[in-house]
C-alpha positions as a Markdown table, in Angstrom:
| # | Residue | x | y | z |
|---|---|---|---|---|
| 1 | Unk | -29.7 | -27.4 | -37.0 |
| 2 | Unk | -27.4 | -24.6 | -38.6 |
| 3 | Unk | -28.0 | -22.5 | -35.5 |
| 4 | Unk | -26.9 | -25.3 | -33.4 |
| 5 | Unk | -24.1 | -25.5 | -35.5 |
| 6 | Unk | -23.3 | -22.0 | -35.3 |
| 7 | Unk | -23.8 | -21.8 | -31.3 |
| 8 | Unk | -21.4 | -25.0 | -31.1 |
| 9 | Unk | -18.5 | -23.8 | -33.3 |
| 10 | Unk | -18.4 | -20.8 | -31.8 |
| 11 | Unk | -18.2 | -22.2 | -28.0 |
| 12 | Unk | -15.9 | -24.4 | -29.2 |
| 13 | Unk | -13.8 | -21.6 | -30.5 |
| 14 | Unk | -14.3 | -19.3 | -27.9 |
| 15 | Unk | -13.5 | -21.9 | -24.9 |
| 16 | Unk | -10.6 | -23.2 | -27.3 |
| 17 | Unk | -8.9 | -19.5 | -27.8 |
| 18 | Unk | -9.3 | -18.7 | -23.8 |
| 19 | Unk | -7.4 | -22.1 | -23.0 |
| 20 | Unk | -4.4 | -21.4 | -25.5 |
| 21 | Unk | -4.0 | -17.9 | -24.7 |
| 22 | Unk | -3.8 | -19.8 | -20.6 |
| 23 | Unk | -1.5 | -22.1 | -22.1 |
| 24 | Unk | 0.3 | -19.7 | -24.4 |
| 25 | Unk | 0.9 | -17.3 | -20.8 |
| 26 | Unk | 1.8 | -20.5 | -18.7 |
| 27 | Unk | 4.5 | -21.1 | -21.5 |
| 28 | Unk | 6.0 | -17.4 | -21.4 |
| 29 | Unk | 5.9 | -17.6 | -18.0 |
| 30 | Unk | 7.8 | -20.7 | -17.6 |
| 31 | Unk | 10.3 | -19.5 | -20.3 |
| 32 | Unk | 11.1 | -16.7 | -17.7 |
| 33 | Unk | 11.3 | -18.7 | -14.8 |
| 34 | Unk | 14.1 | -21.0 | -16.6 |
| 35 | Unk | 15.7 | -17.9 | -17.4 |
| 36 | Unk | 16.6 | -17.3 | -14.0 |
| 37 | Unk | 17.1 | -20.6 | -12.7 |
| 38 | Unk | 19.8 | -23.3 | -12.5 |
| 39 | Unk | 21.6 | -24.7 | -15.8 |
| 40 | Unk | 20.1 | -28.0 | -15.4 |
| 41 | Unk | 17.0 | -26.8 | -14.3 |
| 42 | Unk | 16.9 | -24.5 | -17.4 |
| 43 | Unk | 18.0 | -26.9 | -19.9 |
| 44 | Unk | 15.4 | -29.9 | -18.5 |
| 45 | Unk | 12.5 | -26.9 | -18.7 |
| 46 | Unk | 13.1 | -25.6 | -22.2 |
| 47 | Unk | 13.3 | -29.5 | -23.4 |
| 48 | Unk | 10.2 | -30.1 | -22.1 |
| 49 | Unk | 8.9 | -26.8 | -23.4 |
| 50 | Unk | 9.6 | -26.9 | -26.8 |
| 51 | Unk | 9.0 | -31.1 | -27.0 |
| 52 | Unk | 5.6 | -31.0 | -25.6 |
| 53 | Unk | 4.1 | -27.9 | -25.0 |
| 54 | Unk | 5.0 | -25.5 | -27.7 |
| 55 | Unk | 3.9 | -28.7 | -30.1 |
| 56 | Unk | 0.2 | -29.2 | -28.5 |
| 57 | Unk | -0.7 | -25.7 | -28.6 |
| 58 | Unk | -0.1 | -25.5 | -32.0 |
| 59 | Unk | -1.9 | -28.3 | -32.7 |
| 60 | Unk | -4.6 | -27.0 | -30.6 |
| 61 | Unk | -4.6 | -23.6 | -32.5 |
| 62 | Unk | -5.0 | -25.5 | -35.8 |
| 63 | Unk | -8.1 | -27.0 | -34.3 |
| 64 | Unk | -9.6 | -24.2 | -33.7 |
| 65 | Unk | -9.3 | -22.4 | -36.7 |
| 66 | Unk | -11.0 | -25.2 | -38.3 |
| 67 | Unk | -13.8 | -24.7 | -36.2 |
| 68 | Unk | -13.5 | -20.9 | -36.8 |
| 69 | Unk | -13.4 | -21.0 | -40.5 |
| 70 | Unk | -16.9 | -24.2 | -40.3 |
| 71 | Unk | -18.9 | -21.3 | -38.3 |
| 72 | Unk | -18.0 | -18.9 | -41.2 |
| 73 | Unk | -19.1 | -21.3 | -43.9 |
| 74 | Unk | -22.1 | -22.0 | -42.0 |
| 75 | Unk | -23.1 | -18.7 | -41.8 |
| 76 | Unk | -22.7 | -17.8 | -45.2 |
| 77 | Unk | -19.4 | -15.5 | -44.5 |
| 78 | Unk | -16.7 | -14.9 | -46.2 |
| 79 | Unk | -13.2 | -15.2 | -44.8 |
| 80 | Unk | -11.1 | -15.0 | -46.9 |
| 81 | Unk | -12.1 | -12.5 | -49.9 |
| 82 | Unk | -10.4 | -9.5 | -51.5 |
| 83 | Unk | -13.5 | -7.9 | -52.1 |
| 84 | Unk | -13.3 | -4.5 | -49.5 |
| 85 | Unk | -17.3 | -3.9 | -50.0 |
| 86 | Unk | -16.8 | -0.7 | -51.6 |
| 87 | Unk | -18.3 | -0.3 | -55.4 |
């Protein structure tokens, strides 16, 4: 079961980070092509940019950390730890 658990949250994660990185291109991308387009154009694209999309890959990101951090725990890792290993 906490292989399973393992194997899931990191497909999850893995699947999740390709798709925002897609999304997170796709977004650059059309930030460049309202650069060099019409005024109205422009300011209709950037709206819907920073209304929508900028919004659900954030909220995708979060998502996936949490699935990130619940493969570490599972595992027995430590994320977050001062501790440099050296004694």
């Amino acid at each position: 079961m906490k292989k399973g658990i393992i194997k899931a949250c990191e497909w999850i994660f893995g699947v999740g980070c390709v798709i925002v990185i897609f999304l997170s291109v796709l977004s650059t991308i059309a930030f460049i092509v309202a650069f060099f387009t019409a005024a109205e154009t422009t300011t209709t694209l950037t709206a819907f940019l920073n209304a929508t999309a900028i919004p659900t890959i954030a909220l995708i990101t979060v998502i996936l950390c949490f699935f990130g951090m619940l493969k570490m725990y599972v595992n027995g890792e430590q994320a977050f730890t001062i501790d440099s290993g050296e004694e």
